[in-house]
C-alpha positions in Angstrom: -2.7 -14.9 100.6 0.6 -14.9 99.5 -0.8 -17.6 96.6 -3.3 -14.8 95.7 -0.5 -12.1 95.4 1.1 -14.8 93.5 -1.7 -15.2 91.2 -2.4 -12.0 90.7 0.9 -11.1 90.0 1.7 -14.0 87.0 -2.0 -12.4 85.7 -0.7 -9.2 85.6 2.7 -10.4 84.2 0.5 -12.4 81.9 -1.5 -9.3 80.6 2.2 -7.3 80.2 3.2 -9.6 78.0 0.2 -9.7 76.4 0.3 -6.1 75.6 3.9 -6.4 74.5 3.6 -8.8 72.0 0.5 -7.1 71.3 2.7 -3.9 70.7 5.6 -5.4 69.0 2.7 -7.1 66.3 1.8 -3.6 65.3 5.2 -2.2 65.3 6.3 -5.1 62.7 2.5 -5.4 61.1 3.1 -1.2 60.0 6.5 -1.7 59.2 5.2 -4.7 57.0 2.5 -2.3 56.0 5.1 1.0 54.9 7.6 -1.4 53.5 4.7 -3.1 51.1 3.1 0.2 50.4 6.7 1.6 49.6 7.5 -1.5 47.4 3.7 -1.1 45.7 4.4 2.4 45.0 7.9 1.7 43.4 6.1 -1.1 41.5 3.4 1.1 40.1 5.7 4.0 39.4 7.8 1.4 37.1 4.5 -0.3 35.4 3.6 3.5 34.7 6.8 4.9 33.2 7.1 1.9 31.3 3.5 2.2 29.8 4.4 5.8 29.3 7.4 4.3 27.1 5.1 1.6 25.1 2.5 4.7 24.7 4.9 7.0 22.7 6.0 3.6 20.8 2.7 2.9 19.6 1.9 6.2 18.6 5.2 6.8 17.2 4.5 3.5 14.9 0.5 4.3 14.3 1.7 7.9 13.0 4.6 6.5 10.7 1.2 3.6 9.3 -0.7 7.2 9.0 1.9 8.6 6.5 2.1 5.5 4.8 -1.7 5.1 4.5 -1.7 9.0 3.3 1.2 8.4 0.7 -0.5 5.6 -0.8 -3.6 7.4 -1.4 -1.8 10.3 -3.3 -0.1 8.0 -5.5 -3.8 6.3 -6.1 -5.1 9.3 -6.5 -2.0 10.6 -9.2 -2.5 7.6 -10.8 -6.0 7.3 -11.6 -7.3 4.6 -9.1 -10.3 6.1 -8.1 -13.0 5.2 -5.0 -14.6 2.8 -7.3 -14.2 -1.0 -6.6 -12.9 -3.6 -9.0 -16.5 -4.5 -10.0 -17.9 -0.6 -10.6 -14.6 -0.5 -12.7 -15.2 -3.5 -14.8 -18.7 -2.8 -15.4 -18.1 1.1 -16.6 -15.1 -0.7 -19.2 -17.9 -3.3 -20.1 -19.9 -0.7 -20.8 -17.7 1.2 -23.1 -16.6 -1.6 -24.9 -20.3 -2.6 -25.8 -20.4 0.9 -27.0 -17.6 0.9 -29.1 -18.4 -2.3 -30.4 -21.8 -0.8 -31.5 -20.4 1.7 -33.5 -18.0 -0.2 -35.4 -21.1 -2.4 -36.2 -23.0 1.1 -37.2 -20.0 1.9 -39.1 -19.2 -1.2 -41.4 -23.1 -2.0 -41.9 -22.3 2.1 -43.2 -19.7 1.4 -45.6 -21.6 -2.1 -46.7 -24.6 0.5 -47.5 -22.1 2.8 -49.1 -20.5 0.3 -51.2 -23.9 -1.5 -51.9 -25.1 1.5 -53.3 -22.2 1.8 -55.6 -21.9 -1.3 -57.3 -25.9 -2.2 -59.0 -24.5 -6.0 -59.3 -26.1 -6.7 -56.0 -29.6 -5.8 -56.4 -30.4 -8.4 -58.9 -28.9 -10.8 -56.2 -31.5 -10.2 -53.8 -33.9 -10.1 -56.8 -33.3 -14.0 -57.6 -33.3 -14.4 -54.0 -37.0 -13.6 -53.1 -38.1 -15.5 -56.3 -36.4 -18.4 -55.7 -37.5 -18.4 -52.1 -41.1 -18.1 -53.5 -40.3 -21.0 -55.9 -38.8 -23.5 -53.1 -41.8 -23.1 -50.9 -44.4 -23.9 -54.1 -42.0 -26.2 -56.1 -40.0 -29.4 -54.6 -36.7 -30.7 -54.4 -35.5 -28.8 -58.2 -36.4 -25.0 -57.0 -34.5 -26.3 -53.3 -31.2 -26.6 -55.1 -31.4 -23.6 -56.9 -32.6 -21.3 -53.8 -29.3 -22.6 -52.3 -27.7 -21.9 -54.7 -28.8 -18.1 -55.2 -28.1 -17.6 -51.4 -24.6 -19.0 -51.5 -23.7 -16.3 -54.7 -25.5 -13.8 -52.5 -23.6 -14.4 -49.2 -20.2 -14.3 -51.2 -20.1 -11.0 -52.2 -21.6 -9.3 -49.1 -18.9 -11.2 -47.1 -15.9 -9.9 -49.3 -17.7 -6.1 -49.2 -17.9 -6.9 -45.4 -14.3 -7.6 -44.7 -12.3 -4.3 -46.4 -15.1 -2.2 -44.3 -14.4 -3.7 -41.2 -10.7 -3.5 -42.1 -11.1 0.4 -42.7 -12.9 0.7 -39.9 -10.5 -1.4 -37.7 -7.7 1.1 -39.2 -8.9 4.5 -38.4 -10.6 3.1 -34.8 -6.6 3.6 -33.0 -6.3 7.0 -35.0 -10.0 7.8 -33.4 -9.1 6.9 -30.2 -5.5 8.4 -29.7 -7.1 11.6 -31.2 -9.5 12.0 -28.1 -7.6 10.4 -25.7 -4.7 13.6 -26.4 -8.0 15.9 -26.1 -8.9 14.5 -22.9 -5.5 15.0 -21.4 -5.4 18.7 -22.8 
C-alpha cells in the first residue's frame, strides 16, 4: 500500500499545484486586467481632453467665419447688393433700359412732329410721294425713276430733322437722370 499512499500523494501534490498555478493565473490575469483598465482609462481621459481642446478650436474658428459671414452681408447690404441673383438683376436693368429707350423714341418722333409742324415744306413731300406711288404701280419703268426719286428728297430731310431731335434729346436725357437720381437719394 505504500504505492497507493504514494499515488495518492503525487495526486494530491498534483491537484496543489494545480490550484497554485491556478491562483497565481488570476493573481497576474487581474493585475493584467487593473493595469489595462488603468492604462484604458488614462487613454480615454487623453482622447477626451484633447477633443475637448479641438472642440473649442473649431468653434472658436466657426464663430470668427460667423463674423465674417455677418460683416460681409452689412457691407452688401450698405452697398446696395440686394437678395436678388445676377439674372433678377440683369433682367430688372434690361427692363429699364427698354424703357428708357422707349421714351427717347416717344420723345424724338415728338420733336420730328413738332418740327414737322413748323416747317409746311414737308407736306408737299409726302404729297408727290403718294402720287408718284400711284403712278409707278399704273405706269412702267419712267414713273419708277421718278417715285425713287421723290422718296430719296423725302427721306433727306426727315433724316436731318431726325438727328438735332435725337441730339436734344440725348442732351437733356443725363440732366433728366441726375435730377431724379438726387431725388431718389433725398
Amino acid at each position: 500500500m505504500s504505492t497507493a499512499k504514494k499515488t495518492l500523494s503525487f495526486a494530491h501534490k498534483t491537484l496543489l499545484a494545480g490550484v497554485g498555478v491556478y491562483d497565481s493565473g488570476r493573481d497576474k490575469a487581474a493585475n493584467k486586467f487593473d493595469q489595462i483598465f488603468v492604462d484604458g482609462s488614462a487613454f480615454v481621459n487623453g482622447l477626451l481632453e484633447k477633443g475637448e481642446s479641438l472642440e473649442t478650436q473649431i468653434q472658436a474658428k466657426l464663430e470668427a467665419r460667423i463674423m465674417l459671414q455677418n460683416k460681409i452681408s452689412a457691407l452688401r447690404a450698405k452697398l446696395g447688393f440686394g437678395n436678388d441673383s445676377r439674372d433678377q438683376q440683369i433682367d430688372a436693368l434690361t427692363q429699364r433700359v427698354d424703357s428708357l429707350i422707349e421714351v427717347v423714341a416717344k420723345l424724338a418722333q415728338q420733336q420730328l412732329a413738332e418740327s414737322n409742324a413748323s416747317t409746311p415744306k414737308k407736306a408737299p413731300v409726302k404729297a408727290v410721294k403718294k402720287t408718284t406711288a400711284k403712278a409707278s404701280a399704273t405706269k412702267s419703268a419712267e414713273p419708277k425713276v421718278k417715285a425713287t426719286a421723290a422718296k430719296t428728297a423725302s427721306k433727306k430731310p426727315a433724316k436731318s430733322a431726325a438727328k438735332p431731335a435725337a441730339k436734344r434729346v440725348a442732351s437733356k436725357a443725363p440732366a433728366k437722370a441726375a435730377t431724379k437720381a438726387a431725388k431718389a437719394n433725398d
